[in-house]
N, C-alpha and C positions, 0 to 999 in steps of 0.2 A: 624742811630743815631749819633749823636755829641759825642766827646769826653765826654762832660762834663756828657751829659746824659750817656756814659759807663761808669763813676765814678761812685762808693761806696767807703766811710768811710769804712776799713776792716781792724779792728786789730788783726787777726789771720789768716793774710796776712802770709808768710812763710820769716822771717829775719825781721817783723815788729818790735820786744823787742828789736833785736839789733840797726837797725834803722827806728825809724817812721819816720823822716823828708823826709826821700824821699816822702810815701804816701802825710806828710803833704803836699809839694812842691808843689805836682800834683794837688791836692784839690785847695791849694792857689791860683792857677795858673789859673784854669778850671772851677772851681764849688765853688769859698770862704764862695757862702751861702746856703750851701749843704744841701738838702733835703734827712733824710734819710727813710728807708725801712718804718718802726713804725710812720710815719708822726712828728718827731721832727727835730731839725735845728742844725746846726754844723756851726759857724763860723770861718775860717781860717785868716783871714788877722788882721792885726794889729791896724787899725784904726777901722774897725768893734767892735773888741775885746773889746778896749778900750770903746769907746760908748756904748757900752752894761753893760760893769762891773760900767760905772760911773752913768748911768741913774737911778736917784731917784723912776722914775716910773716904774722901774721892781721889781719883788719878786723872794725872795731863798722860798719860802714854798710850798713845794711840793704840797698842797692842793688846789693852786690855778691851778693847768694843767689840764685842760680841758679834757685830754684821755694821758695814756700811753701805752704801751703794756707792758712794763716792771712795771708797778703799778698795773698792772690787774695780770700780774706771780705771783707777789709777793702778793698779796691780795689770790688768787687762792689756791697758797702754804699756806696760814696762815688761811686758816678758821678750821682746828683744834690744832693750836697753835698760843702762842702769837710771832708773828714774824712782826708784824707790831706794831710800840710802840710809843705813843705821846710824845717824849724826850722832846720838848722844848728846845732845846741846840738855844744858840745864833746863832749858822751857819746855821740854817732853819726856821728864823725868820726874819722878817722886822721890819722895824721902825717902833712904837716908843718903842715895846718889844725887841728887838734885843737890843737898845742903851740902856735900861733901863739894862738888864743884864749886856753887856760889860763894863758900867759906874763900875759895883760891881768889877770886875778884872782887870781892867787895869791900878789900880797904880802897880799894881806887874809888869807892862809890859811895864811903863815908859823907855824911854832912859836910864833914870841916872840910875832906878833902876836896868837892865840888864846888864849896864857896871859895876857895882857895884858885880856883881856875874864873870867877869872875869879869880881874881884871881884862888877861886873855880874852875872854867872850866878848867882854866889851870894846876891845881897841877892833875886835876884827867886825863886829856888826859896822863899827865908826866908822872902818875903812871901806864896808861895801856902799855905805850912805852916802860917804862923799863921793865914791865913785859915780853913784848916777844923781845926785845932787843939778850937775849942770843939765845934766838931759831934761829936768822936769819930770820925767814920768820912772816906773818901775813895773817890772814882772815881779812880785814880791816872791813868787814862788825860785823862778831861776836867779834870779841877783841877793836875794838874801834867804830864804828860808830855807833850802835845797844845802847850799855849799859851808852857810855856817855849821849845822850838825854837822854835816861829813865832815870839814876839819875839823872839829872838837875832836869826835870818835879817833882820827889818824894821828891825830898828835897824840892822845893819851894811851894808844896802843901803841905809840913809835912807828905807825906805818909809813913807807914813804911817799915821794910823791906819787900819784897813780892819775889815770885818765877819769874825770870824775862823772863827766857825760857817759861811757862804755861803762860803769859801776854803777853807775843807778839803771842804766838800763834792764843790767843783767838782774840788779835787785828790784827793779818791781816787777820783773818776771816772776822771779822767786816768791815774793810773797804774794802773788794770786792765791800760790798752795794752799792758803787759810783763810779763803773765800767759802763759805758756804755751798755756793755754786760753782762749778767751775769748768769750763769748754774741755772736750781733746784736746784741742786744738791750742789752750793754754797751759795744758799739761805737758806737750813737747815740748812750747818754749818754755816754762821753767826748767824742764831738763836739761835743755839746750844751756841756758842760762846756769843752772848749778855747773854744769864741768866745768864752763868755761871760768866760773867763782872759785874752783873748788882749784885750779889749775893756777889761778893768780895767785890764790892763798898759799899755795903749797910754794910758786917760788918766795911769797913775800918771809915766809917761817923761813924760807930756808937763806935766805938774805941776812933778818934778824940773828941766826945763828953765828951768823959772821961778823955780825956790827951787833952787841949787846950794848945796851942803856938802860938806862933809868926809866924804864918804861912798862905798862904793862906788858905788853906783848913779850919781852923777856922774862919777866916772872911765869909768863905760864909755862914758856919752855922750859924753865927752871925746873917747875915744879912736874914737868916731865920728864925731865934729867931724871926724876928722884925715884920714879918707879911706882910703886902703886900708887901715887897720888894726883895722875894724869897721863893716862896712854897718848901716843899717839890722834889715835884717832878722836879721843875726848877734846885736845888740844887743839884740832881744826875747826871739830864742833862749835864750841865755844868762841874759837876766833872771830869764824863766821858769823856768828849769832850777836857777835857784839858789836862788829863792824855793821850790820845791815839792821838793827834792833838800833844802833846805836846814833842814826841818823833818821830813818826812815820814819817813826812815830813824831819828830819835835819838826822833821816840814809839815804834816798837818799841823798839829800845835799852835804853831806860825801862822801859816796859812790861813784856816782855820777861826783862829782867835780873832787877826787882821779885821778877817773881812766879816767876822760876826760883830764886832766893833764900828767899822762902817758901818754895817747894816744898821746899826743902833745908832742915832748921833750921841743923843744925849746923854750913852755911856761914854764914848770915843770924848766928847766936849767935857767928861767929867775928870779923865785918865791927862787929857792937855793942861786943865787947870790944878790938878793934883798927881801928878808924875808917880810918886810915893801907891798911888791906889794899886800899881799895878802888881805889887809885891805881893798882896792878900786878892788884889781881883784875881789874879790867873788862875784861881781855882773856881772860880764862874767860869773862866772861858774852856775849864777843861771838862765842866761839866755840859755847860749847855751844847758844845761840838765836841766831843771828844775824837782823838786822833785814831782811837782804834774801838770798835762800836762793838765788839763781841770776844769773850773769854771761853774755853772749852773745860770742860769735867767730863768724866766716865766713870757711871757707877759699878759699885763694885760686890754689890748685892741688892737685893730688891728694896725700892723705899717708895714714901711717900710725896709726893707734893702735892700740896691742895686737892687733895682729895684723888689724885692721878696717881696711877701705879706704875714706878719708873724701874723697867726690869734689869736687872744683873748685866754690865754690858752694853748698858743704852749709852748714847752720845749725848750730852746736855749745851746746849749753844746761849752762856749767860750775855743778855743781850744786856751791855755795859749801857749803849746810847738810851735806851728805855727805860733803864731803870733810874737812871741820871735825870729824866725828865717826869719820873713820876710824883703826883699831886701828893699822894700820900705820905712822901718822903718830904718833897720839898716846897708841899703847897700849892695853892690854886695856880700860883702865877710862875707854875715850873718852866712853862715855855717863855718866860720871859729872861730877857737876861741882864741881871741887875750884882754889880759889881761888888755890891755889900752886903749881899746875901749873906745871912750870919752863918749859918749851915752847910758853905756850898762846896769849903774842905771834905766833907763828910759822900764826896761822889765816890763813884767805883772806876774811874776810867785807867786809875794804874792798878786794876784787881785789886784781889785781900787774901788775907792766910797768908800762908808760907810762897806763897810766886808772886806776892805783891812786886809791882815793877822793879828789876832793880834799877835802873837810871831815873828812876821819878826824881829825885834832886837834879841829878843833869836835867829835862827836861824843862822842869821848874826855872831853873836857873836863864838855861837858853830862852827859854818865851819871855821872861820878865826883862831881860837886856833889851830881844832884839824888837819885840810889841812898844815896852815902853820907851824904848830912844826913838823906834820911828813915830811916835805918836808927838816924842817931845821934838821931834825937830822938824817932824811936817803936819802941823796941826790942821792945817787947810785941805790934808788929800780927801781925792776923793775916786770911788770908785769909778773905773772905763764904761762905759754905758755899754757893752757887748756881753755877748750872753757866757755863761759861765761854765768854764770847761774843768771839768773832774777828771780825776785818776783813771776811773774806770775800777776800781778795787771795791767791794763791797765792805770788807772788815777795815783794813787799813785807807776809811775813806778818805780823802784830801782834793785839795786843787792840784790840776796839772798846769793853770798860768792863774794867776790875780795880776791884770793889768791894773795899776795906780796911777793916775795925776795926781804931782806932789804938790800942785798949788803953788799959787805967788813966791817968788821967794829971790 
């Protein structure tokens, strides 16, 4: 056998959480249009990537895949519960229902409008820093990178207060669902987990019906009011998807950024002496770790890539983290991570085409507040010498703690 036919995609490889790039590397290298076990496709390189996420003629709806193995588990699992559910959310849609949704929410996710929330971001990152200020030390993950998204997302939807420990729990249940791999066993608890989301959401709508604001969460029911321009059940969809979309990507980010920062001093010693770096760095640190390592397409007649015949049907897994670290794109010294990278705007980590991110500005905005104030006001941290505990998520990779000593102060 060839090298490439000894490859497999393997994210429970043994030091995979701590580093996939190496796997990626191999893949890119060897097999970029990897054919896996369950008959779906893994693209590794960067121009592949690209061409996939920008082609009009592919589909995000899972409806259109021809055979999954992972759709037949989960079908398998759910015939005596509802654990397969027709959300309708914009992100498993195509044109021209996908634009007709995103059209409803993205004056809230304008440029001006997100640089306009700023100040906001800034006074509340201020107040989690002083908070553990006197302690000396930090979990970046639970004291700032976890609670700041989640209230961005709840103020700008008008949610109200909610339990924020029991809502991420249920939400990282939930998005196991777009893990490549995925256990039975984490297929009931996402199920378990959407009702119990699906059961909050519906009193939090029907609350908001009672108290309207200036918010978004009231325009959508507006715009439900209005009849064809949002059902019901579009309107949940989308809640959900914005609420759990709308935090869950910027704690990696955070996280993430952090500690690939520490791990480098001499970027982390560059962002202390130039605060201003971190405006234009953030797009190194969203390339070199991105928050969410793989994007999905379905084709929708037979094509080609690199010479591979990808039939009508097939599932393509655009592997965002690989392609963000390849040479060809971004040079010999892709694995390195250097803050002035001239090119490094040019990653794929919030997709392209028409589902390019929509909260990439919120994102942007959150990392560059809460990375660059804690860089400016604990220049001395340093990371807990204990070993490094992850998500457990393959796509949506992250820390589950970053302990920090905040240094002299």
């Amino acid at each position: 056998m060839t090298d490439a036919e000894q490859l497999m995609y393997n994210p429970f490889e043994p030091g995979y959480f701590d580093d996939p790039y190496a796997q990626f590397a191999r893949l890119r290298e060897l097999d970029p249009v990897h054919r896996t076990p369950d008959g779906n496709w893994m693209l590794f390189r960067y121009d592949d990537v690209f061409r996939v996420l920008r082609d009009p003629a592919l589909s995000v709806d899972d409806r259109n895949i021809g055979y999954s193995a992972r759709a037949a588990q989960v079908a398998e699992l759910a015939r005596d519960r509802d654990l397969v559910r027709d959300e309708r959310s914009m992100l498993g849609l195509d044109p021209p229902d996908h634009d007709r949704l995103r059209r409803l929410v993205s004056k809230a996710f304008t440029p001006r409008a997100i640089e306009g929330l700023r100040p906001r971001v800034q006074q509340l990152v201020d107040e989690a820093l002083d908070r553990v200020a006197p302690v000396g030390r930090i979990d970046l993950i639970a004291d700032l990178a976890f609670p700041l998204p989640f209230r961005v997302i709840s103020e700008m939807l008008g949610m109200p207060e909610a339990d924020m420990v029991t809502i991420r729990d249920w939400s990282n249940a939930m998005v196991k669902m777009i893990d490549p791999v995925i256990s039975d066993e984490e297929v009931r608890a996402a199920g378990d987990a959407a009702e119990q989301m699906d059961r909050y959401l519906d009193e939090v709508i029907a609350w908001k019906r009672e108290h309207p604001a200036d918010d978004m969460l009231t325009d959508l029911i507006r715009a439900e009011d209005e009849g064809d321009r949002l059902t019901p059940a579009e309107l949940a969809a989308q809640v959900s998807l914005l609420f759990i979309a709308g935090h869950e990507t910027t704690v990696n980010l955070i996280g993430n950024g952090t500690r690939a920062l520490l791990r480098h001093r001499d970027q982390w010693d560059r962002v202390a002496a130039d605060p201003e770096l971190i405006m234009d760095g953030i797009e190194e640190l969203l390339r070199f770790d991105p928050p969410v390592q793989l994007s999905r397409r379905i084709a929708m007649a037979d094509m080609e890539i690199d010479g591979r015949r990808i039939e009508a049907g097939s599932f393509m897994a655009c592997m965002l983290a690989a392609a963000n670290r390849d040479p060809a794109k971004f040079g010999p010294d892709a694995d390195q991570l250097d803050l002035t990278r001239p090119n490094a705007g040019q990653h794929v980590s919030f997709g392209s085409g028409v589902h390019y991110c929509l909260g990439a500005s919120l994102a942007r905005l959150e990392g560059q507040v809460a990375i660059g104030t804690f860089v400016r006001r604990f220049p001395d941290a340093e990371l807990v010498d204990t070993p490094t505990v992850w998500n457990g998520r393959i796509n949506l990779r992250g820390l589950a703690e970053l302990p920090i000593d905040l240094g002299p102060g």
